[in-house]
N, C-alpha and C positions, 0 to 999 in steps of 0.2 A: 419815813419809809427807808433812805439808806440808810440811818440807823443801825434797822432791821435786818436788813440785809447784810450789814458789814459784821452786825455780831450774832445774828442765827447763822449754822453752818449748811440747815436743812434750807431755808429760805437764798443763802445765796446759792446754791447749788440747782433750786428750783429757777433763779433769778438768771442763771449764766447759761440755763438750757432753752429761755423761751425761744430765741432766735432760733432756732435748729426746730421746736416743733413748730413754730408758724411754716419754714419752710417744707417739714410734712406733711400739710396741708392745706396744699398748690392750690385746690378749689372754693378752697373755704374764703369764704370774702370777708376784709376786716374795714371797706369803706362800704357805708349805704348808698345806694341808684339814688339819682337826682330827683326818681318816680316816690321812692320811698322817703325821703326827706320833703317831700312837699305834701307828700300826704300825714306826715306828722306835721307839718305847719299849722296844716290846712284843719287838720284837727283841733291843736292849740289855740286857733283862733277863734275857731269856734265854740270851744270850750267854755273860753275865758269870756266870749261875748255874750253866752247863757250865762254866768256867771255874773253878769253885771245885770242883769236884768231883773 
């Protein structure tokens, strides 16, 4: 992926503006609630235990 970045001119230009639009978008949440990662656990687990069955 630096690769890419170092020799697309489009891609690093896309690459050197993420910081600046995460910061226009003060509400937008980039980590999951503690509610929401257990309710994927809690999924997983049960998935996978239908699955052995």
């Amino acid at each position: 992926m630096a690769n890419q970045i170092e020799e697309n001119p489009e891609m690093r230009e896309m690459f050197d503006c993420s910081p600046a639009r995460k910061v226009q978008l003060p509400k937008a949440r980039f980590n999951p609630s503690n509610a929401a990662l257990n309710n994927i656990l809690q999924y997983s687990t049960k998935t996978a235990f239908e699955a052995s069955l």
